[in-house]
C-alpha angles and dihedrals in degrees: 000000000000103000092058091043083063091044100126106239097199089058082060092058105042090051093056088056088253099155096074092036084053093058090055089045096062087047106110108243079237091063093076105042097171095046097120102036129107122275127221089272088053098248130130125241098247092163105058111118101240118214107228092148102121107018097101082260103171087215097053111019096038086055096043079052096039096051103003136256100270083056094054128080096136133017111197111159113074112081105250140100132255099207133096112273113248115296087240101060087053085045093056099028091054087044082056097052102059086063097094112210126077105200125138120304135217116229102247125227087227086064096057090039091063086049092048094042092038094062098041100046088048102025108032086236121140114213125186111220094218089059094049123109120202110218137183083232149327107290097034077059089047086042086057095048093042084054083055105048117004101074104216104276095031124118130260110196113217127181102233138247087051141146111310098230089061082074094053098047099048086056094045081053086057086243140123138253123233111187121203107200115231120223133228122233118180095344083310125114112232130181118258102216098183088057103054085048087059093051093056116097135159075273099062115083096148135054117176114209121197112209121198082027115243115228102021098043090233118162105199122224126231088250090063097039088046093054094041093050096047085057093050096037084055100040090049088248119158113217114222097204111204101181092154093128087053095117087061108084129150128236104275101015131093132224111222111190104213094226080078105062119119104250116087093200097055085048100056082047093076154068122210122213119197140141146170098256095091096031092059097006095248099145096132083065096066095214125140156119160243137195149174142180078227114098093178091057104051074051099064095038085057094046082058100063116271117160118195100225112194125220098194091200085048099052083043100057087037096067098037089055089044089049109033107019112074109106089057098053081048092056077040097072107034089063095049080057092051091050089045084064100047097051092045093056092042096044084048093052103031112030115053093171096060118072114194137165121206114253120234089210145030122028081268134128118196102195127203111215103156087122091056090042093057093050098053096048092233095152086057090049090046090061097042093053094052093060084075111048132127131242110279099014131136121260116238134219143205086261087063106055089048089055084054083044091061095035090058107024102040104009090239122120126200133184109261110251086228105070085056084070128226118026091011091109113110096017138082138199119240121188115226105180080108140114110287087235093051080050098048098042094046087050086049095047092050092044092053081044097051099037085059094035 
């Protein structure tokens, strides 16, 4: 380990062309007021290097805290975007502001119309208001329906590797968690529908389907919802849908929510969990939702104890970005594709350690460095690290000590494969809703740092 503990990190820099990144990196975000807006041609400032350092961002400052300042050049694990939100949501949430009371607020019918609005213009889904449940996120939403219909001690079936936070919130629920294993197929992640058959018992009430997949950018095809929901159907098994990262769809692949299959039966057997936080990346704004064709089963969500706590600021920027915002996430997308293709040619050409397939999905890549992991002997350092572990410490695995690798040998973190549960060793998840410079130079930093590893 010696040799890449001397690895010189400024090198590092100065080779990914950081000085001048550096340098847009210490303007104030203020300093370029008009960095997101639309230019004369109509088109958003994607590329503009954001300043977040400083602002308690859980993507930027957790990290600087986590590994220090001097260790940090770019952050790129957690799932969140470094732009500028839509010009829209600053527009209405300013306009807010300047009202100024802060009492309670009723939950508007023009709210749920722009989500209602919002998924069929863009989704073909049809909601009915009246089945629709407001949430301050996701898995408090998923909390709420496990409450409902996974008794404490029963199982919740998940397809690993999955979304970390599944995990979380099965236990919170007092639940626990079944994992199917996916299978690879030509570098692709499939279902493996025996498998999960074989997973369902008198004891199994909840399966929860990402889709698109988180981590492995996967849009399932009706095909695959179909045969998944005739199992569950069957089995009595209720489908907790989380299609938050649905926006987010690759040239050439389709989204299918899984509210549209064909099968009424397998669609009242459901429950869909979505929001604007990915979307539009307001997640500090805790404002999301859930629905169903089910009337029997918002019912029993609500029988459980689910309160509809109301943000005003996040129903607010909700239904301006809804409304108003669609040609930037538009513009969104398409540069997250873009820097999907980037990093998959220069992945393919400069880092022979590092095996990827493009997602069709998310703005996710689920990166396969086994490879990198082996050479640098990070399954014997995680062992020897945990000798010496303290009580109650955490174990720590060969993901981990990658992730410490990158951060001080290339700047770069990236979020450990293990904590996504079966099949994440050897990999890690990189975020790539970023400035196509912070992309480039944190490729460039982890290629000079694995070709010395």
């Amino acid at each position: 380990m010696s040799k890449q503990s001397s690895l010189n990190r400024r090198t590092f820099l100065k080779s990914a062309g950081m000085t001048a990144l550096a340098g847009a990196l210490g303007t104030s975000g203020t300093a370029a007021a008009a960095g997101n807006q639309k230019n004369a041609s109509g088109a958003y400032n994607f590329d503009e290097v954001y300043d977040r350092v400083g602002t308690d961002c859980y993507k930027w400052d957790l990290q600087i805290d986590r590994f220090g300042r001097e260790n940090i050049v770019v952050p790129m694990g957690i799932a969140d975007m470094d732009f500028r939100t839509a010009p829209v949501v600053t527009d209405a949430l300013i306009k807010r502001v300047k009202h100024e009371n802060w009492g309670y607020l009723s939950l508007s019918a023009s709210y749920k119309d722009s989500i209602c609005n919002w998924n069929k213009s863009r989704h073909n889904v049809n909601i009915d208001p009246k089945l629709l449940l407001n949430s301050t996120g996701v898995l408090p939403a998923i909390h709420s329906a496990l409450r409902a219909f996974a008794p404490p001690g029963s199982k919740v079936i998940v397809q690993a590797p999955v979304y970390a936070s599944f995990y979380w919130v099965i236990d919170l629920a007092h639940c626990r968690t079944e994992e199917s294993p996916m299978k690879q197929v030509d570098g692709r992640y499939v279902m493996d529908f025996e498998d999960l058959e074989r997973r369902i018992d008198h004891d199994t009430n909840v399966l929860i389907l990402c889709n698109p997949h988180n981590p492995t950018g996967n849009c399932w095809s009706a095909e695959d919802l179909r045969t998944l929901g005739e199992i569950c159907t069957r089995r009595r098994v209720v489908v907790f849908a989380d299609e938050i990262h649905c926006d987010f769809v690759n040239k050439g692949n389709t989204y299918t929510p899984y509210c549209n299959l064909d099968d009424e039966a397998i669609v009242r057997n459901s429950i869909t969990f979505n929001s604007t936080s990915k979307s539009f990346n307001l997640a500090a704004t805790k404002c999301a939702y859930m629905f169903s064709d089910n009337p029997e089963y918002i019912g029993r969500i609500m029988d459980a104890g689910h309160v509809e706590t109301v943000n005003t600021l996040g129903i607010v920027a909700s239904e301006a970005a809804y409304n108003e915002g669609g040609d930037w996430l538009d513009q969104c997308v398409d540069y997250i594709d873009g820097n999907m293709d980037f990093a998959q040619a220069f992945i393919e050409s400069e880092m022979p350690l590092v095996k990827w397939t493009k997602p069709e999905g998310t703005y996710l890549a689920w990166l396969d460095m086994t490879e990198l992991s082996a050479k640098i002997g990070a399954a014997e350092m995680a062992a020897e690290a945990n000798k010496m572990r303290q009580p109650g410490e955490a174990e720590l695995h060969a993901e981990h000590m990658v992730e410490k690798f990158l951060v001080e040998n290339a700047g770069v973190q990236l979020n450990d494969g293990y904590r996504y549960g079966f099949g994440g060793n050897g990999y890690m998840r990189m975020n790539l809703a970023t400035s196509r410079q912070l992309l480039e130079a944190a490729l460039r930093n982890i290629a000079a740092a694995t070709s010395k590893a």
